[in-house]
N, C-alpha and C positions, 0 to 999 in steps of 0.2 A: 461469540462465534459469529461470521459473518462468513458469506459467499464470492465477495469481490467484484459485484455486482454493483457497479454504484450508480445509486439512484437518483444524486442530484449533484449539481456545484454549486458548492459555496462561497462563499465571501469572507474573507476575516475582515473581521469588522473593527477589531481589537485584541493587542497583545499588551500582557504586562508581564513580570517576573515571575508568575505565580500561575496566571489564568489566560484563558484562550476564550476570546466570544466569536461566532462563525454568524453569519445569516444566514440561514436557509430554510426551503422548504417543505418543513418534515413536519406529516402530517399526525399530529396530538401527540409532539415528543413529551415524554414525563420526567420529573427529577427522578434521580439515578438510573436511567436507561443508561446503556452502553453505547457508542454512537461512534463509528470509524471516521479518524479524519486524519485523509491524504494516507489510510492503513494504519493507524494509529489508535485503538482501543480507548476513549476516554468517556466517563460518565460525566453524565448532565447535572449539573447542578443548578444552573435557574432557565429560566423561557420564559421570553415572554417576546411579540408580536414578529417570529419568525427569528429572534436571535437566542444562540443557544452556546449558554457559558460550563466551559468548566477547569476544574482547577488542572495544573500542570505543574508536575515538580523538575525538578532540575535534572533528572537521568533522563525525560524523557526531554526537556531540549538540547540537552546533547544528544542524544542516540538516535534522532531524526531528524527531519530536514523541516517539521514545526517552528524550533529554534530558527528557522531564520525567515520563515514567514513575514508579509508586512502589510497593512492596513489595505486590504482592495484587492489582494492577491486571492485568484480561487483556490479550493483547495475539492478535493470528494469527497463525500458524505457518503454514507452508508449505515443504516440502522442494522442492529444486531438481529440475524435470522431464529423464525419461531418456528416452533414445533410443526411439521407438516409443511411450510414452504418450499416452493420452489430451490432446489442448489444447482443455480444455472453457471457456476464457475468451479470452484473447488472451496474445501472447508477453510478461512483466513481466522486465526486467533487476532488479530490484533494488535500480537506480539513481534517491532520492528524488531529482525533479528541488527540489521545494520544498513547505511547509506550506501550510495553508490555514486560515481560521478557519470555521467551520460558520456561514452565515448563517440559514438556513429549516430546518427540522426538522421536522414537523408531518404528521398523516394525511392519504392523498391519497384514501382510500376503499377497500372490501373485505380492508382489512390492508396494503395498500401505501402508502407514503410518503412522501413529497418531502423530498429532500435537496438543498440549496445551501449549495456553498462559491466561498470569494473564487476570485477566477483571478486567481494573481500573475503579473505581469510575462514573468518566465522560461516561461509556458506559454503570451502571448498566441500565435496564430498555431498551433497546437500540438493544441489540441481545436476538434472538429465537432461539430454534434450525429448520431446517427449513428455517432458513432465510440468506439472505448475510450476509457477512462480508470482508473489503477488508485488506489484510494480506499484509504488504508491495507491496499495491498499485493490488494485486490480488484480482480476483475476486471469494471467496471461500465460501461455504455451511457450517453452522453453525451446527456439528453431536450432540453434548453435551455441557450444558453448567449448572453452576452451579452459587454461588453466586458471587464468584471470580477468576471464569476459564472460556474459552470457547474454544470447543474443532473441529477441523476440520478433514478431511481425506484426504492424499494428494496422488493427483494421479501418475503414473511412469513421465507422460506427464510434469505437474507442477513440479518433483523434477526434471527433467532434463532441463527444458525450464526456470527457473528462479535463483533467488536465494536461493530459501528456502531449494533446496537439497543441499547447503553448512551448513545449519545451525546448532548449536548445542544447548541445554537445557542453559542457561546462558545470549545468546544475544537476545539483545533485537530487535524486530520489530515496523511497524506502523501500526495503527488499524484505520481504518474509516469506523465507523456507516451507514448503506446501509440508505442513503436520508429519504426513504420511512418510514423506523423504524421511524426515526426522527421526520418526522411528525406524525406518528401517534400516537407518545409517548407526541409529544406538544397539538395535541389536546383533549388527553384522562387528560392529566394534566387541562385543561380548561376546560373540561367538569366535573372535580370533583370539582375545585375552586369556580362552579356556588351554588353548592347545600349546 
């Protein structure tokens, strides 16, 4: 479980078929912690002087935009939240529900900036505006949202502290459905299934 909160950028330092090594700053990561990348739930399988590997199977690089990472690219980092800390975003599993492709990108005034991506299929019913949504593993407010878009406001903070102030209209990102949506969308489905 993690908060969307992310704590550092990292570096891919290497991809292969199988595995993913990142460098970054994470202080006394262990084998098999849980460690978010780019909102991506993967445990640690080795560490050592700031680079931190672990294995990836083939659903997850299709189901995320890891799959098309490349040597030098950042990516965010995020260690999984402990008991008692801080939840300065909303509760993120890890779990990408699906990509997106960036439609709007552009200033929205005083340093903030309008983000739009598609809303596939698998999230309709799923975002509010109003509501989380986790943007490549962030944790971000849902401004507008339509049948096939959903729209956020990015702050000076989030374009400089992650990756999304690299981003451009074309790439794609991860999207995962804030928990809560989730349930509440599964038991309004079972509550219409009854009648």
């Amino acid at each position: 479980m993690f908060t969307g909160i992310i704590e550092v950028l990292g570096r891919v330092e290497r991809r292969t078929g199988t595995a993913l090594t990142v460098r970054a700053k994470i202080p006394k990561p262990k084998l098999g912690a849980s460690i978010a990348i780019n909102g991506c739930c993967l445990t640690v399988v080795e560490t050592k002087n700031n680079l931190l590997s672990f294995d990836v199977g083939p659903d997850t690089w299709k189901r995320t935009n890891l799959g098309s990472t490349t040597k030098g690219e950042p990516v965010n980092v995020e260690t999984s939240l402990r008991i008692g800390q801080e939840v300065g975003g909303h509760f993120v599993t890890g779990h990408v529900d699906a990509t997106a492709k960036i439609l709007i990108f552009k200033p929205w005034g005083e340093g903030f900036w309008r983000f739009r991506a598609e809303l596939p299929p698998v999230l309709r019913g799923l975002v509010a505006v109003k509501g989380s949504i986790a943007i490549d593993g962030i944790s971000l407010t849902v401004t507008a949202a339509g049948n096939n878009w959903l729209e956020v406001m990015l702050v000076p903070h989030t374009l400089s502290r992650t990756t999304l102030g690299a981003r451009k209209p074309g790439d794609r990102v991860n999207l995962e459905a804030d928990p809560l949506a989730r349930y509440a969308h599964a038991a309004a489905a079972a509550l219409r299934s009854r009648r």
